[in-house]
N, C-alpha and C positions, 0 to 999 in steps of 0.2 A: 816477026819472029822474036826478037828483041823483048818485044812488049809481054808477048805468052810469057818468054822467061822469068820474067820481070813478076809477073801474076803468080809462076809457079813457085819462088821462091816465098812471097810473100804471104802465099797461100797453104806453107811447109812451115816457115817462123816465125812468122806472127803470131800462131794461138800458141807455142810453146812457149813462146815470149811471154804472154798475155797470159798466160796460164801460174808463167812462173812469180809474175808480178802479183798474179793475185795469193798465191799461196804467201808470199812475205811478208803483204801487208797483213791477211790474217795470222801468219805465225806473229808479229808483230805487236797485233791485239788481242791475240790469245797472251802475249808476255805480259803485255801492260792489264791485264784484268785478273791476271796471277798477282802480279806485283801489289796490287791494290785491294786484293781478298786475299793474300797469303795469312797478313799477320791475324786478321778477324777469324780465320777458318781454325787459328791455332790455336787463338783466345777463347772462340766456343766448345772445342772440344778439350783442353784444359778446364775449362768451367764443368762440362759432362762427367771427367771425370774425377775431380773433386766433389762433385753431390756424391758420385757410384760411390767413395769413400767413403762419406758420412752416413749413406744409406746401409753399411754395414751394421750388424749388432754390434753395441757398447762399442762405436767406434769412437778413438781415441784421438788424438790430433798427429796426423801421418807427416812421415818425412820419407821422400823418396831418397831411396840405396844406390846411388847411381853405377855401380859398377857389382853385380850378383851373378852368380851363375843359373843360367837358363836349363830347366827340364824340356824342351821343347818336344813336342812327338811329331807325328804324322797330320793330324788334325787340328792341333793348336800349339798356338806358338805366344811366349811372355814375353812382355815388352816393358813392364816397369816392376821395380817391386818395392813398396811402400812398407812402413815398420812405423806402427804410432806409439802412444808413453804408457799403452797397457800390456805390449809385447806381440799384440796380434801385427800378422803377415798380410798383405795386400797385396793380391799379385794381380796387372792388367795383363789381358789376354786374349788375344787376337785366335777364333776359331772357326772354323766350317761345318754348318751346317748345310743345309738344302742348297745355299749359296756360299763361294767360296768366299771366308773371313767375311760370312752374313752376322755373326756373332761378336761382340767386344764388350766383354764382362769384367767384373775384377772380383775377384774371390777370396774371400777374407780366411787367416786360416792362423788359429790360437797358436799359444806358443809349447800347448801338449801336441799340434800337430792335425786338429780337428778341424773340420770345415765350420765355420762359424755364417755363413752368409753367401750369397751369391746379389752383385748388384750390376744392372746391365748400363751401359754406357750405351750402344749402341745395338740393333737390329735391324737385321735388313735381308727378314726372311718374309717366306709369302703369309700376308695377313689371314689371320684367322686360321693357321693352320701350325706351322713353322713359330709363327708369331705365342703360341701357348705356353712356350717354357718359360716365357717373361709375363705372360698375363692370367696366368692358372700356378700358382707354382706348390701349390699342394698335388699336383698334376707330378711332379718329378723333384722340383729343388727342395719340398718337403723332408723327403726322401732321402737327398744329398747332405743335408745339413745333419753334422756328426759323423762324417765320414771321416775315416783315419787311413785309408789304403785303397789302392789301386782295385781289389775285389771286391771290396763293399759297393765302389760306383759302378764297375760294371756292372754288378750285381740286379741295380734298380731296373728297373721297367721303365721303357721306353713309353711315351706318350701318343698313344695311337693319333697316327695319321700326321703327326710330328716327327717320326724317327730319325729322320737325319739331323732335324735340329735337339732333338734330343740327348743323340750319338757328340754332337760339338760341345754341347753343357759337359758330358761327362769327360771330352775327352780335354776341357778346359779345366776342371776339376780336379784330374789326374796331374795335370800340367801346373796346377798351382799346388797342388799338395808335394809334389817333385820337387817341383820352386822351392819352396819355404823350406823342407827338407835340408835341401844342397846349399840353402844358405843362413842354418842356425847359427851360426858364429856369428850373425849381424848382432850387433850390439842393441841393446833396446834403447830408444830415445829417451 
């Protein structure tokens, strides 16, 4: 009888044991493969979006603002805002399109307040469909460039069979024209 018990116990704590030891070691080597791609993952997208900079028209040599205030909406949200030595705005921009924050652009935007460029850092909408407001852009950012106000972008037409990712350009557009707006007192470089 001893012995049954003996089996039932071991038979109750052992796999949570063994269950538990295996989740540590891999939380363990999940830390240490963080630890060892953190700084590379931050160095690459650093590098992404320094090109999205220079990929602006007439862009100039940017210095990030580190303290601006945010137009954020529903759809997209700013995360940097860049000021280079010809007064154009740079604002990085985290959006949803078909996928949420499938979009990460930076939108250049003069210092009369006009859309000057749209350059994408990142996509990670569905190819070939979603993926069109980066790879057609007479398709929509044609369109966008020259905008001065929140009704001229909604204004545009959506990219058939793209709409949601459409819907995220403009509502990253709006979010960076906001931006640059709420923070004209930035000094020019």
């Amino acid at each position: 009888m001893a012995d049954n018990h003996n089996r039932s116990i071991k038979a109750t704590v052992l796999p949570p044991v063994i269950l538990a030891l295996v989740c540590a070691v891999c939380c363990g080597l999940l830390a240490l493969a963080n630890s060892v791609t953190a700084d590379k993952i931050a160095a690459a997208e650093s590098a992404a979006i320094a090109e999205s900079l220079q990929q602006l028209p007439e862009a100039g040599n940017f210095t990030e603002i580190p303290d601006f205030q945010k137009a954020d909406n529903e759809k997209a949200a700013a995360s940097a805002l860049y000021v280079d030595d010809k007064g154009q705005s740079a604002v990085l921009i985290t959006a949803d399109g078909y996928n949420k924050g499938g979009l990460q652009v930076i939108v250049g935007v003069d210092k009369d307040g006009a859309v000057t460029g749209v350059s994408f850092v990142s996509v990670a909408e569905t190819p070939g469909l979603g993926t069109k407001v980066r790879d057609n852009p007479e398709l929509l950012l044609d369109a966008l460039t020259g905008c001065t106000d929140t009704s001229q972008v909604e204004s545009a037409d959506a990219i058939t069979g793209a709409t949601f990712s459409s819907n995220g350009i403009k509502a990253a557009i709006i979010c960076a024209l906001e931006t640059a707006a709420a923070n004209q007192e930035v000094p020019e470089i």
